[in-house]
PDB file of N, CA, C and O in Angstrom:
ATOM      1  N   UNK A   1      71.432  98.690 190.842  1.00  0.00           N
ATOM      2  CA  UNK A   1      71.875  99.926 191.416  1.00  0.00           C
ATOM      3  C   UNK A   1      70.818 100.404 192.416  1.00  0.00           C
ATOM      4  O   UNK A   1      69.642 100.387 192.054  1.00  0.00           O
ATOM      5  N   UNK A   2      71.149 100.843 193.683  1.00  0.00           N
ATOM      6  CA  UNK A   2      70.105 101.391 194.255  1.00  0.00           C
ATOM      7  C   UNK A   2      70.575 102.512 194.946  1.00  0.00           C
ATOM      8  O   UNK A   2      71.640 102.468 195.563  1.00  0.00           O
ATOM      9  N   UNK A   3      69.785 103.645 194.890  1.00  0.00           N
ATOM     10  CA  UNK A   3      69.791 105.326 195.152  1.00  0.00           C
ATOM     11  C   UNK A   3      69.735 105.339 196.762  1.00  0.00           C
ATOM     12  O   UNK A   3      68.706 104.881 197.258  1.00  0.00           O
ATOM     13  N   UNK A   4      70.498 105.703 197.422  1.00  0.00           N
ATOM     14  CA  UNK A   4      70.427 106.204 198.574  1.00  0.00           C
ATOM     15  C   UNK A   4      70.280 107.930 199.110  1.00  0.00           C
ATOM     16  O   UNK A   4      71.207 108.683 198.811  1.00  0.00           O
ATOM     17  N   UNK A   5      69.537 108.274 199.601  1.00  0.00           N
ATOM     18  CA  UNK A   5      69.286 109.846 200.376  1.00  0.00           C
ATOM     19  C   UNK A   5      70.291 109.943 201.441  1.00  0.00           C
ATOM     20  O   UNK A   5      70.367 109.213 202.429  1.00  0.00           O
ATOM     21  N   UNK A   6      71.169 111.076 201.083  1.00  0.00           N
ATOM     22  CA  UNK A   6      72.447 111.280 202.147  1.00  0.00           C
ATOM     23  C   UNK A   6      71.851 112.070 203.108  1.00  0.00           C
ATOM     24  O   UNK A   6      71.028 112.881 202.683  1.00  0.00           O
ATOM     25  N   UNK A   7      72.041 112.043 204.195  1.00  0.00           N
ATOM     26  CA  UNK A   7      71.412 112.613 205.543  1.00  0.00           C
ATOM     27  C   UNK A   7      72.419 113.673 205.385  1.00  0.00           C
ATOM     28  O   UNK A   7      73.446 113.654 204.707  1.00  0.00           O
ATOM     29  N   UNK A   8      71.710 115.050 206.497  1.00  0.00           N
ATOM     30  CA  UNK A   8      72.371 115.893 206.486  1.00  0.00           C
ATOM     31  C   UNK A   8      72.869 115.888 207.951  1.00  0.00           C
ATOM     32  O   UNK A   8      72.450 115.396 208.999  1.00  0.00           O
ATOM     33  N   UNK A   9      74.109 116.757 207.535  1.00  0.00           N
ATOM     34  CA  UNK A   9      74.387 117.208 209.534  1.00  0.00           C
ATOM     35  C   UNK A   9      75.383 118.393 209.398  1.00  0.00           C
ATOM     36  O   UNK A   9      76.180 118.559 208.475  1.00  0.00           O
ATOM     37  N   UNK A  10      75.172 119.286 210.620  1.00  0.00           N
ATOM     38  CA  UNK A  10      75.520 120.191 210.395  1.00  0.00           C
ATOM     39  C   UNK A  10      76.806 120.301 211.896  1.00  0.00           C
ATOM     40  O   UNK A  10      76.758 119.477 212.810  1.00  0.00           O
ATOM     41  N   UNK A  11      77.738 121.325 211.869  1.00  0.00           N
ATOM     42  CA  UNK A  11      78.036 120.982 212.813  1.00  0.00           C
ATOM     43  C   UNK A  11      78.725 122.844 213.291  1.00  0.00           C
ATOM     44  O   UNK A  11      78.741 123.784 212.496  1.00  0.00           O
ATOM     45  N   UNK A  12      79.011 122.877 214.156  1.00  0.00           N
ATOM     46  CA  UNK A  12      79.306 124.547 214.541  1.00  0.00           C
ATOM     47  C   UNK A  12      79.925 124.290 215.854  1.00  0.00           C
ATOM     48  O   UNK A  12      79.487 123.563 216.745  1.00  0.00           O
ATOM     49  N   UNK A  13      81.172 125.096 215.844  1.00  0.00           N
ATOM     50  CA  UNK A  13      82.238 125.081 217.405  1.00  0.00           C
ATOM     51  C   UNK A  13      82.944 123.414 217.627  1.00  0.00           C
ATOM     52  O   UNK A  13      84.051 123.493 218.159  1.00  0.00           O
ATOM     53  N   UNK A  14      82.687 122.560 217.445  1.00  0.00           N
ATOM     54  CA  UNK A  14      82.665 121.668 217.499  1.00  0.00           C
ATOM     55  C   UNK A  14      81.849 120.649 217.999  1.00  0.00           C
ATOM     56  O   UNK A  14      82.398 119.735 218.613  1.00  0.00           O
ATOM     57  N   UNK A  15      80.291 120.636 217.804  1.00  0.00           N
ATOM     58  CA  UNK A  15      79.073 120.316 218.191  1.00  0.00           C
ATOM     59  C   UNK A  15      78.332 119.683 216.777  1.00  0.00           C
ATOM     60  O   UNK A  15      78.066 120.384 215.800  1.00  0.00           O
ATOM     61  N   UNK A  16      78.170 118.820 216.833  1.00  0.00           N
ATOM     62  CA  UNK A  16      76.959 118.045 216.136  1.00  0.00           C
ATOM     63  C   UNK A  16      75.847 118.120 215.962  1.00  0.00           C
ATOM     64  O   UNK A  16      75.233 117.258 216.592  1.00  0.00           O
ATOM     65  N   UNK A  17      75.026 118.993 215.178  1.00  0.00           N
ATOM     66  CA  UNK A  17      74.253 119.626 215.404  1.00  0.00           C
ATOM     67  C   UNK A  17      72.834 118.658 213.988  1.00  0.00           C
ATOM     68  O   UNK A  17      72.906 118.672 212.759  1.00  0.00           O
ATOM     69  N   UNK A  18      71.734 117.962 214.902  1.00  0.00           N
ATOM     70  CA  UNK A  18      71.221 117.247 213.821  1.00  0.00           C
ATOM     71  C   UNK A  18      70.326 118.492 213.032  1.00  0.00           C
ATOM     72  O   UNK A  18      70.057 119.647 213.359  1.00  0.00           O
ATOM     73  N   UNK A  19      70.003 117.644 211.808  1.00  0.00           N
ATOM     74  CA  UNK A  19      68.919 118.042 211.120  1.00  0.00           C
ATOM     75  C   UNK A  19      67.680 118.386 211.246  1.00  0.00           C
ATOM     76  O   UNK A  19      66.820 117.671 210.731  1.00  0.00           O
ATOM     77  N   UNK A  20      67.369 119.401 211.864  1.00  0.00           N
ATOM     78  CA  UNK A  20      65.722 119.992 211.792  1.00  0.00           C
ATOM     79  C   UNK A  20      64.931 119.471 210.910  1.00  0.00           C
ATOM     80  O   UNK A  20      63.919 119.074 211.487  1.00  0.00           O
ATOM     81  N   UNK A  21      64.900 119.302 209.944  1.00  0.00           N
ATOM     82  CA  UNK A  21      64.094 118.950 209.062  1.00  0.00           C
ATOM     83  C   UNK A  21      64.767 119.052 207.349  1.00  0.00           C
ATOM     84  O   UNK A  21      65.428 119.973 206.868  1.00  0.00           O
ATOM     85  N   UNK A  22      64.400 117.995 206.812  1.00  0.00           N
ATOM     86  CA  UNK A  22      65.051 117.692 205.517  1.00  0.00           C
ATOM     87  C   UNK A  22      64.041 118.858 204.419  1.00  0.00           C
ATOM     88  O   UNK A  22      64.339 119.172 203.266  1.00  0.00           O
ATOM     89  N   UNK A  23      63.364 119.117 204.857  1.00  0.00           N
ATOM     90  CA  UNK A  23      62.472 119.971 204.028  1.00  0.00           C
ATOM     91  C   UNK A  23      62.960 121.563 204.048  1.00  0.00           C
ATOM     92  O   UNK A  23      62.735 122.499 203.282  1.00  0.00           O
ATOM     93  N   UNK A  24      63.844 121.421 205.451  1.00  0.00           N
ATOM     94  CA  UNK A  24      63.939 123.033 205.095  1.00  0.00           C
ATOM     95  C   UNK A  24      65.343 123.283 204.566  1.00  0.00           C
ATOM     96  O   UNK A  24      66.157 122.388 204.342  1.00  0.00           O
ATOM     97  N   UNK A  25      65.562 124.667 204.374  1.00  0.00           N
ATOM     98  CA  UNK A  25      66.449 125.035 202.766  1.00  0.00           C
ATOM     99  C   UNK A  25      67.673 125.180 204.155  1.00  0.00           C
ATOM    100  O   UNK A  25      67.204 125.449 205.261  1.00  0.00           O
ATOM    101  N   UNK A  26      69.168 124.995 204.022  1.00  0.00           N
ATOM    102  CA  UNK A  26      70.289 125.520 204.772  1.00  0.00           C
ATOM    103  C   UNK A  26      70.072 126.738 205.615  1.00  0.00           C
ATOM    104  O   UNK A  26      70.377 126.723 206.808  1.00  0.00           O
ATOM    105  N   UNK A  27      69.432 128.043 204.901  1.00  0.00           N
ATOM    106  CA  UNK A  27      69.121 128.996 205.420  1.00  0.00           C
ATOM    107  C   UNK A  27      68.469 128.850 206.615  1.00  0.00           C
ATOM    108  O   UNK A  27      68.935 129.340 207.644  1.00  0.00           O
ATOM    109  N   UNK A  28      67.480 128.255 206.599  1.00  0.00           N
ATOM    110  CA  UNK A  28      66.756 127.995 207.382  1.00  0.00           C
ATOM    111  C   UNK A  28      66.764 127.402 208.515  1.00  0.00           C
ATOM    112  O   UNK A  28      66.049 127.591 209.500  1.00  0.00           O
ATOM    113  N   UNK A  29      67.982 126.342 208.264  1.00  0.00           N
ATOM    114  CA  UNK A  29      68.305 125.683 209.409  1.00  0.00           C
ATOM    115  C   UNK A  29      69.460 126.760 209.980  1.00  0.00           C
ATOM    116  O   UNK A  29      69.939 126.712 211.113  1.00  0.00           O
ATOM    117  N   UNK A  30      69.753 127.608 209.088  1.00  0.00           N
ATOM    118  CA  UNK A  30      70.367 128.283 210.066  1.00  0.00           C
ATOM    119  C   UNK A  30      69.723 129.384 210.787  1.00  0.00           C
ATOM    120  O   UNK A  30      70.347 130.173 211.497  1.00  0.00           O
ATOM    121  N   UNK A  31      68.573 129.413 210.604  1.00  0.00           N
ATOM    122  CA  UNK A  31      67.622 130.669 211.557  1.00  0.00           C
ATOM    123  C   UNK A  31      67.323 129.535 212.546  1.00  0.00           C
ATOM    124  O   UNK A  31      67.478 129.799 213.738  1.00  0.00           O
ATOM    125  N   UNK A  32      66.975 128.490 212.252  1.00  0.00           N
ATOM    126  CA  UNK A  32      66.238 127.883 213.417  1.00  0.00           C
ATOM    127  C   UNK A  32      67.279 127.908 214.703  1.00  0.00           C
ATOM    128  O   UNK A  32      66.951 128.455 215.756  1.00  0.00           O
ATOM    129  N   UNK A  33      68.343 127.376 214.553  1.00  0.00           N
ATOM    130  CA  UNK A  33      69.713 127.413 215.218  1.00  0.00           C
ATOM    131  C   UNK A  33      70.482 128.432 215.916  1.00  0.00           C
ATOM    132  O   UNK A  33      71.265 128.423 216.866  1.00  0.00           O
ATOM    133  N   UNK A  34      69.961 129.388 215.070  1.00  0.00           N
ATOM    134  CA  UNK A  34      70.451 130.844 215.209  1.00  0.00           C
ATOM    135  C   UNK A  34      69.704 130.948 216.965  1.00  0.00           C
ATOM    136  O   UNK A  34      70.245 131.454 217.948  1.00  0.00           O
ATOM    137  N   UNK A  35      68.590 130.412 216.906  1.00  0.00           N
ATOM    138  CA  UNK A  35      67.731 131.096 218.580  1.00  0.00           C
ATOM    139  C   UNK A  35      69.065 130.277 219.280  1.00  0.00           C
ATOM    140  O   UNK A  35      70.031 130.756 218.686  1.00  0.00           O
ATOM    141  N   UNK A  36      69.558 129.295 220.237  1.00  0.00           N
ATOM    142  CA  UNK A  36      69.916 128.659 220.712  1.00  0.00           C
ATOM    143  C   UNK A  36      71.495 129.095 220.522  1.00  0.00           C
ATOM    144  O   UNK A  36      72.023 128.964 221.627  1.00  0.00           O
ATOM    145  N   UNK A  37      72.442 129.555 219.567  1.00  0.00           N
ATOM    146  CA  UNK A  37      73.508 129.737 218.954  1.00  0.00           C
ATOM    147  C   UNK A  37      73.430 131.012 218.510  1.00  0.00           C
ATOM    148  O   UNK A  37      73.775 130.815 217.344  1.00  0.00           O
ATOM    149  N   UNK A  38      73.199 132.357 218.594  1.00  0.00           N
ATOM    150  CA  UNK A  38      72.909 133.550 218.032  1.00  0.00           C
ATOM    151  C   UNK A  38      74.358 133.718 217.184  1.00  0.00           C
ATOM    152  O   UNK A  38      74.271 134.619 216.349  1.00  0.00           O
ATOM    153  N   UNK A  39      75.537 133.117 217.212  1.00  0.00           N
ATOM    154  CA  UNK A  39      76.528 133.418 216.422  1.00  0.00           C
ATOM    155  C   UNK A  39      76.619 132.906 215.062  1.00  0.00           C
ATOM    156  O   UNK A  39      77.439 133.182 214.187  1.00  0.00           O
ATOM    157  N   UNK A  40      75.505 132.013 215.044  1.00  0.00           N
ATOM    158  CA  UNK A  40      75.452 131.444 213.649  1.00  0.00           C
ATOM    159  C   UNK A  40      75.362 132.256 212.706  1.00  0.00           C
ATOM    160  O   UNK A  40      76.083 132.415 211.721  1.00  0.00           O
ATOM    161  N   UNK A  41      73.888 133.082 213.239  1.00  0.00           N
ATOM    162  CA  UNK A  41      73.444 133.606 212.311  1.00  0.00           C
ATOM    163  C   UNK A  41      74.312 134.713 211.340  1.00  0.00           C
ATOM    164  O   UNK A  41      73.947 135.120 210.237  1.00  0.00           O
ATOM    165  N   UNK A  42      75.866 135.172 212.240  1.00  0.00           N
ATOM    166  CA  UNK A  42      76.277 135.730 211.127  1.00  0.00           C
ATOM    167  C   UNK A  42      77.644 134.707 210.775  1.00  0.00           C
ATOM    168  O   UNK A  42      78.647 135.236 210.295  1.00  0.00           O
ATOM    169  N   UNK A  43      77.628 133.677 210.962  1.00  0.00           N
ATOM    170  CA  UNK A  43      78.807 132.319 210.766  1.00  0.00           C
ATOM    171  C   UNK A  43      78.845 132.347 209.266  1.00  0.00           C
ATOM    172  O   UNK A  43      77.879 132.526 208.523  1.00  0.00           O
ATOM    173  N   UNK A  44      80.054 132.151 208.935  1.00  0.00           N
ATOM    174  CA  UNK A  44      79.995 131.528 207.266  1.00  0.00           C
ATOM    175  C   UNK A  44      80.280 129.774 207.286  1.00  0.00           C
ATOM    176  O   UNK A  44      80.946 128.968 207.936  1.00  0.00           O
ATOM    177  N   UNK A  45      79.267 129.782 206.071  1.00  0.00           N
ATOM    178  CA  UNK A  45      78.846 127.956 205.971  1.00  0.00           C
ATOM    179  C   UNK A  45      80.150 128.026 204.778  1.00  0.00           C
ATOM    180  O   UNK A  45      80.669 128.900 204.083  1.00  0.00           O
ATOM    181  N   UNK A  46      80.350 126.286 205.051  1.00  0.00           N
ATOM    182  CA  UNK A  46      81.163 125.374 204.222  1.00  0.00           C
ATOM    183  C   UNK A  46      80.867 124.197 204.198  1.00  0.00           C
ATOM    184  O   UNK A  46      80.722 123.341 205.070  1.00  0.00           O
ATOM    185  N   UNK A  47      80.783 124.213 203.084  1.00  0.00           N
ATOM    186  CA  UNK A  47      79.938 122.823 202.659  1.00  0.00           C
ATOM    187  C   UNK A  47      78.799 122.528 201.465  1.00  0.00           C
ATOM    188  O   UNK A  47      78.471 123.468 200.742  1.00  0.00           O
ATOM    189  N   UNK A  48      78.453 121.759 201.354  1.00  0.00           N
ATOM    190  CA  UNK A  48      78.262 120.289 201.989  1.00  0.00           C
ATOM    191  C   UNK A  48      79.852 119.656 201.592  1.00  0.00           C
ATOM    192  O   UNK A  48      80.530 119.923 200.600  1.00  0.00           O
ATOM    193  N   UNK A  49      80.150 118.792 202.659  1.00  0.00           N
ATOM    194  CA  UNK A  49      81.048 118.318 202.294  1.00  0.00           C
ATOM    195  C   UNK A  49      80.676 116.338 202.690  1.00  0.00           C
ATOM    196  O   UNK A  49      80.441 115.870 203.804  1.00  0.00           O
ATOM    197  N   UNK A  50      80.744 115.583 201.377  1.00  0.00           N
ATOM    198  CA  UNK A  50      80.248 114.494 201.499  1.00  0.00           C
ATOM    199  C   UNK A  50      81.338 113.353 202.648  1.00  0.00           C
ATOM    200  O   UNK A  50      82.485 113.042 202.328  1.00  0.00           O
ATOM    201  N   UNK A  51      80.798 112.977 203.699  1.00  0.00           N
ATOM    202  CA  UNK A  51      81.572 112.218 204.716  1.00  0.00           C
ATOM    203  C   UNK A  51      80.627 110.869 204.734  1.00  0.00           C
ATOM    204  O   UNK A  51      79.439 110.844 205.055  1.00  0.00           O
ATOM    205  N   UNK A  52      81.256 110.000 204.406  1.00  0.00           N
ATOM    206  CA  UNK A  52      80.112 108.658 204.576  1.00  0.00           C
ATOM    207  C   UNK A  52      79.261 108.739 203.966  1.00  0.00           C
ATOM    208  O   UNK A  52      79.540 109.412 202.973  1.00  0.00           O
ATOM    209  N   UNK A  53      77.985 108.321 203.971  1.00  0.00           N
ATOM    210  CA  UNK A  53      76.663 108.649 203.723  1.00  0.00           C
ATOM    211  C   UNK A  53      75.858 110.207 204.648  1.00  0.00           C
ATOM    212  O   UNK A  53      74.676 110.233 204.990  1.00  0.00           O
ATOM    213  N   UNK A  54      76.516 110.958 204.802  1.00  0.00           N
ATOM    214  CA  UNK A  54      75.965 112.485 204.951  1.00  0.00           C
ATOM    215  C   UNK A  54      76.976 113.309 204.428  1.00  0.00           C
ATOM    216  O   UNK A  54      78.167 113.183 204.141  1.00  0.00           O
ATOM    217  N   UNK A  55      75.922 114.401 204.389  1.00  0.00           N
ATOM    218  CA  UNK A  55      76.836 115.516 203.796  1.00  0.00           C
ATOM    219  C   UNK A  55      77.119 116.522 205.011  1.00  0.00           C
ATOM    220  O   UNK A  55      76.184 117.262 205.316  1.00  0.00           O
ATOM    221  N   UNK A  56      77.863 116.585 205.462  1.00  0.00           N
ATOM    222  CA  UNK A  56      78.214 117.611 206.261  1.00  0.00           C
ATOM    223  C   UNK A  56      78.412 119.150 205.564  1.00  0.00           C
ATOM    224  O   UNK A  56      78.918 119.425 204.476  1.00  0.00           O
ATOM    225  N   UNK A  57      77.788 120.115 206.659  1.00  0.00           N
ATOM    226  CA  UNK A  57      77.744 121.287 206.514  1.00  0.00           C
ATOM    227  C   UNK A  57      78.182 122.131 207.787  1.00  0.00           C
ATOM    228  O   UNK A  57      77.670 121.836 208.867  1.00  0.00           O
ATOM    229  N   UNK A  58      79.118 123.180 207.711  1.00  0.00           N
ATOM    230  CA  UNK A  58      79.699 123.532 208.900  1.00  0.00           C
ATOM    231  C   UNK A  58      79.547 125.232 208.849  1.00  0.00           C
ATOM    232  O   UNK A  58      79.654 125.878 207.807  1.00  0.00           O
ATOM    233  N   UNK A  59      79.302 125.761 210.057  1.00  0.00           N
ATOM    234  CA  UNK A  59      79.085 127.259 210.754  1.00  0.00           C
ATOM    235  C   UNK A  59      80.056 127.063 210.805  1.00  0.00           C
ATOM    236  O   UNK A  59      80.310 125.873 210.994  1.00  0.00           O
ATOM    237  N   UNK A  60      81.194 127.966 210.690  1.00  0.00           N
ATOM    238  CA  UNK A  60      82.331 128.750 211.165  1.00  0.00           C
ATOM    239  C   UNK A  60      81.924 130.166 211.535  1.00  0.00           C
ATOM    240  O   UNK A  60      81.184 130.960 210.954  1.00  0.00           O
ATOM    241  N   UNK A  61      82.826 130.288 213.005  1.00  0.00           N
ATOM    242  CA  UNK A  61      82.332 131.817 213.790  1.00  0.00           C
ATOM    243  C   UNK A  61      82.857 133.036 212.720  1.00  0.00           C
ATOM    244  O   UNK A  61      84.043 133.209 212.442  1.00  0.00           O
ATOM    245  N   UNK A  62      82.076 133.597 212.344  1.00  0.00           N
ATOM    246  CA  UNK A  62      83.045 135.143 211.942  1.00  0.00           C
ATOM    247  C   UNK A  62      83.904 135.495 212.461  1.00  0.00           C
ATOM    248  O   UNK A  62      83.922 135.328 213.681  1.00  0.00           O
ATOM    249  N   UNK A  63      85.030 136.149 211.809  1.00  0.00           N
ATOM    250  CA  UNK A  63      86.253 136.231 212.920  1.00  0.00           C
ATOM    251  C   UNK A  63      86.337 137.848 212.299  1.00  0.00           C
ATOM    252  O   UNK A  63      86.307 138.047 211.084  1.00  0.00           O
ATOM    253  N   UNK A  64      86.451 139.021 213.349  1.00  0.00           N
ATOM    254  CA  UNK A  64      86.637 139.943 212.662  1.00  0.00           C
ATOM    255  C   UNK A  64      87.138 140.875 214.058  1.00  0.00           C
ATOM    256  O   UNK A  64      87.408 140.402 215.162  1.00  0.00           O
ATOM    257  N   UNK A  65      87.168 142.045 213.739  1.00  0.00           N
ATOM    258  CA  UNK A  65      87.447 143.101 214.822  1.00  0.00           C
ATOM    259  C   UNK A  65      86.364 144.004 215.370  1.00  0.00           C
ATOM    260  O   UNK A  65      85.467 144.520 214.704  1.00  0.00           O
ATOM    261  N   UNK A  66      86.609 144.155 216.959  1.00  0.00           N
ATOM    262  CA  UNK A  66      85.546 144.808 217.491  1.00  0.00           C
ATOM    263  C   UNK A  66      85.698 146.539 217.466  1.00  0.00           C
ATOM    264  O   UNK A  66      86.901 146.791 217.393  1.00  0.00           O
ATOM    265  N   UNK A  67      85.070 147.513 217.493  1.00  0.00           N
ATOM    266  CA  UNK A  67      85.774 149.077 217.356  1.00  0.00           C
ATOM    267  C   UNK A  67      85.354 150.194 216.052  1.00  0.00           C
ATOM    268  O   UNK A  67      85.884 151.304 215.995  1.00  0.00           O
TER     269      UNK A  67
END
């Protein structure tokens, strides 16, 4: 039997968005992301969802009303 480490990837709007770093927590990758993407930061995640050997994790935009 041998153990494999599932890579992560994240993805938002429809963009592929790699892994910053395996060390840091989801949160985190979503601050880092957040500079470049400011809608993340209030996006709701779904996921991990296992695809192949990664786990995908997905930003969806908030959808709400302006007023």
């Amino acid at each position: 039997m041998q153990i494999e480490q599932m890579e992560r990837e994240f993805t938002y709007n429809g963009v592929k968005l790699p892994d910053p770093g395996s060390e840091l927590s989801v949160d985190q990758v979503r601050d880092a992301y957040s500079t470049a993407y400011p809608e993340i930061a209030t996006a709701s995640l779904e996921g991990p969802e296992a695809v192949g050997n990664k786990l995908v994790y997905r930003f969806s935009r908030a959808i709400g009303s302006k007023g």
